[in-house]
PAROVEX-928962 format. One line per 2 residues: their letters; for each residue x, y, z of C-alpha. Coordinates in Angstrom, 1 decimal. Layout:
REM residues N
a> X Y Z | ...
END
This chain:
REM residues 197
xx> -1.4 -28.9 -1.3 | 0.4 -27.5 1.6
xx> 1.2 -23.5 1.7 | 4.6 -24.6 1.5
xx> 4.4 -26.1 -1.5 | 3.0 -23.4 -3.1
xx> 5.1 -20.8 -3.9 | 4.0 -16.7 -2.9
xx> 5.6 -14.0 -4.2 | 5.4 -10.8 -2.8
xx> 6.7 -8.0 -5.8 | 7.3 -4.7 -3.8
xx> 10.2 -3.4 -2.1 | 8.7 -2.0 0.6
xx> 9.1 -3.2 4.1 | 6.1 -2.4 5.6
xx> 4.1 -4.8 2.9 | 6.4 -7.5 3.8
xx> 5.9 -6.6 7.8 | 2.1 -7.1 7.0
xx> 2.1 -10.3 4.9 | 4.4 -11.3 7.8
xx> 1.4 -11.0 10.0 | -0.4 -14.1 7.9
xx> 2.3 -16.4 8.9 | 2.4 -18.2 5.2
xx> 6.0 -18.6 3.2 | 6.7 -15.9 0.9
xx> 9.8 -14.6 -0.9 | 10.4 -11.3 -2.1
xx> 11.4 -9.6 -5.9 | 11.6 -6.4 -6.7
xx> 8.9 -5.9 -9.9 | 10.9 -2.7 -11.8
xx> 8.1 -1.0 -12.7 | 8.1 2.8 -13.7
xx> 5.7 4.6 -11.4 | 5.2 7.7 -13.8
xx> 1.1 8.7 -14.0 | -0.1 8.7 -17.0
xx> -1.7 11.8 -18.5 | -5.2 12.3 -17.0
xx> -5.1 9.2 -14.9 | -7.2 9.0 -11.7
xx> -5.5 8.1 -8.7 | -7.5 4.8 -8.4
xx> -6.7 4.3 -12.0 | -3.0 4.6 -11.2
xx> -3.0 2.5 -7.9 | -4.8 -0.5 -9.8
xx> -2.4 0.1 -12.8 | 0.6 -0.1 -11.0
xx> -0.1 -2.9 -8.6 | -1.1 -5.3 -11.7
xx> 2.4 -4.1 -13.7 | 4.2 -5.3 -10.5
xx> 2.7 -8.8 -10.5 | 3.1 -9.3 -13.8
xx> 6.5 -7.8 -14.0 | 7.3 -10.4 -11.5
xx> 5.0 -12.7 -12.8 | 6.6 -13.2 -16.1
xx> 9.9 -14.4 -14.3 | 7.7 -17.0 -12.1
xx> 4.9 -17.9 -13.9 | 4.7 -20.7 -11.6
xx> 4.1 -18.8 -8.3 | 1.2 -16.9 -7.0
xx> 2.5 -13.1 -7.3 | 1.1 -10.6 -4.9
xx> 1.4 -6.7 -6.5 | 0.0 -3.3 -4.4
xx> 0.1 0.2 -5.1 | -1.0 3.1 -3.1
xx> -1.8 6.6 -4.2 | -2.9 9.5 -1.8
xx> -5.8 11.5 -3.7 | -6.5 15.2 -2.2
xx> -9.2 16.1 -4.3 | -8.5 14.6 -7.4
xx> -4.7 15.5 -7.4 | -2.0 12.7 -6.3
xx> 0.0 12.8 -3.6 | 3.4 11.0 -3.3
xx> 6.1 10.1 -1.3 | 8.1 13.4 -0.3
xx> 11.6 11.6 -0.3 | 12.5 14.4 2.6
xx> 12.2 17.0 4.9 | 10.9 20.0 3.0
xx> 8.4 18.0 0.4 | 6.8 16.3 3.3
xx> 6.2 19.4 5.6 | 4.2 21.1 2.1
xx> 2.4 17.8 2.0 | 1.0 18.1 5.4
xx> 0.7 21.8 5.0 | -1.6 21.4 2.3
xx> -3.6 18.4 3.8 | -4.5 20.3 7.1
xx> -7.9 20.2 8.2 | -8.5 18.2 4.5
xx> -9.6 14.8 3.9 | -7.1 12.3 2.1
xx> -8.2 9.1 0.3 | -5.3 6.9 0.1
xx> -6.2 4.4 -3.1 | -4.6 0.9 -2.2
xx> -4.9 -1.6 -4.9 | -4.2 -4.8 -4.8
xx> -3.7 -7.9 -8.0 | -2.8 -11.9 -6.9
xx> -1.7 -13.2 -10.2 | -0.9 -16.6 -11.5
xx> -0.1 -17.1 -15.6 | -3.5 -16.0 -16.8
xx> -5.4 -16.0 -13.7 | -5.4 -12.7 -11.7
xx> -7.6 -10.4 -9.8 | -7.3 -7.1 -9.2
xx> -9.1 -4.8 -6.7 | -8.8 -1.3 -5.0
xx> -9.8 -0.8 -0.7 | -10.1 3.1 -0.3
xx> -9.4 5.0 3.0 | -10.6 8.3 3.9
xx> -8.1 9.7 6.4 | -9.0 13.5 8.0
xx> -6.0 15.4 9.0 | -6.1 17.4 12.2
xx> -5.5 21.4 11.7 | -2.1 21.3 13.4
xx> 0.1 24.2 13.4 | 3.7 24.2 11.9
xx> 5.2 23.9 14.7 | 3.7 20.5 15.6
xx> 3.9 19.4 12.2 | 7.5 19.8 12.3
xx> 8.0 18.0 15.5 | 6.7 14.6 14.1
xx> 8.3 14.7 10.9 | 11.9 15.2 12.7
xx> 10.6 12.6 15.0 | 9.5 10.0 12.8
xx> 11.2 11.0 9.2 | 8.0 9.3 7.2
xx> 9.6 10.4 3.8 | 8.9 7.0 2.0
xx> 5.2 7.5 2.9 | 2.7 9.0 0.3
xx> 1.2 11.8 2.3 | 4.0 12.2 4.9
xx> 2.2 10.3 8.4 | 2.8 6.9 9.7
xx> -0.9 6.2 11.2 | 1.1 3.0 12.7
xx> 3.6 5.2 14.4 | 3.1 8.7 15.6
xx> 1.6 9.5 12.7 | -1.7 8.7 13.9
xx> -1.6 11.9 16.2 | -2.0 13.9 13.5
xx> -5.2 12.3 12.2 | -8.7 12.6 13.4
xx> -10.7 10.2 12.0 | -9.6 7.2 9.4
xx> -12.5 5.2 7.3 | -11.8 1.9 5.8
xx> -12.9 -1.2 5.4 | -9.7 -2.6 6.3
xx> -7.3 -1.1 8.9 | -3.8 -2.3 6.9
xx> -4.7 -0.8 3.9 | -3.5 2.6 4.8
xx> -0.4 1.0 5.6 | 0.0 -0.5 2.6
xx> -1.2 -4.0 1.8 | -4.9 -4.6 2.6
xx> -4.7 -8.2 4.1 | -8.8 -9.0 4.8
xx> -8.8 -8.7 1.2 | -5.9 -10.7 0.6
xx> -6.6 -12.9 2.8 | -9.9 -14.1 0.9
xx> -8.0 -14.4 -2.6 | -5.6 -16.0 -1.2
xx> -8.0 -18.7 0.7 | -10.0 -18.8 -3.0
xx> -6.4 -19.2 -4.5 | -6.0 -22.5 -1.8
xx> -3.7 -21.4 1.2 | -4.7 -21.9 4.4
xx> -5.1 -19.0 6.7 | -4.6 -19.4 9.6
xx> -2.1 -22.3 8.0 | -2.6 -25.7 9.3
x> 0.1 -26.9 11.8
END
């Protein structure tokens, strides 16, 4: 069966996950998945990531149980605590504030669901945030606004400046949707990638 006639679902509304599953060249369509985002009480930042990203997929799921449906979640972990997105100016300049000179892990998790079949996994990232001063931290959020990103910094944008190392198995996860590991479930699930012409 050809990718096109198999139907991929991609349940986010963000645009940078559909920018990166853009990048395998395969049809997809998009649908929002409604899911409440609220932590639960004493859950890990993993836990959360790899809760949230199967409730999409089967939120999403349940409407199309004939499609393959691709959920993610990400949660920034600074030492055990979660990190979200600021939503503006003032939240994110605490948030980098509080990560300078610290190391961030940025929990992406990712399910591909079909009906009953599904598999779930998370791809962690250690990112180490350079000791910047106010000043500077100021001049790239008014530059790049990064306010829907948990932990305030675009590493695909200017972002990466204020970084100094990152350490992942897989580059795209910390922006969003980690696609080596997609990739493979979605080979095992029987699209071609690269697709066939």
């Amino acid at each position: 069966m050809s990718n096109s006639a198999k139907k991929l679902i991609l349940a986010s509304t963000s645009i940078y996950r559909r920018e990166l599953l853009e990048r395998l060249r395969i049809p997809f369509s998009v649908v929002s998945p409604q899911v409440d985002e609220t932590p639960l009480a004493g859950e890990s930042t993993i836990d959360l990531a790899l809760r949230l990203a199967k409730a999409k997929a089967a939120a999403v799921s349940r409407e199309h149980p004939d499609a393959w449906v691709i959920g993610s979640d990400q949660v920034a972990d600074l030492c055990g605590a979660a990190i979200g997105k600021p939503g503006n100016f003032e939240r994110a300049i605490a948030q980098l504030q509080l990560m300078r000179g610290a190391t961030v892990t940025f929990q992406t998790a990712l399910c591909l669901m079909r009906g009953d079949l599904q598999t779930t996994l998370n791809v962690p990232t250690e990112v180490k945030f350079r000791k910047l001063s106010d000043e500077a931290l100021e001049a790239y959020l008014l530059a790049e606004e990064p306010y829907d990103c948990a932990g305030s910094a675009k590493s695909e944008g200017l972002g990466i400046s204020l970084l100094e190392a990152i350490k992942s198995d897989d580059p795209t996860a910390l922006i969003g949707l980690p696609l080596i590991a997609l990739s493979g479930l979605l080979r095992d699930a029987g699209f071609d990638i690269p697709p066939k012409k």
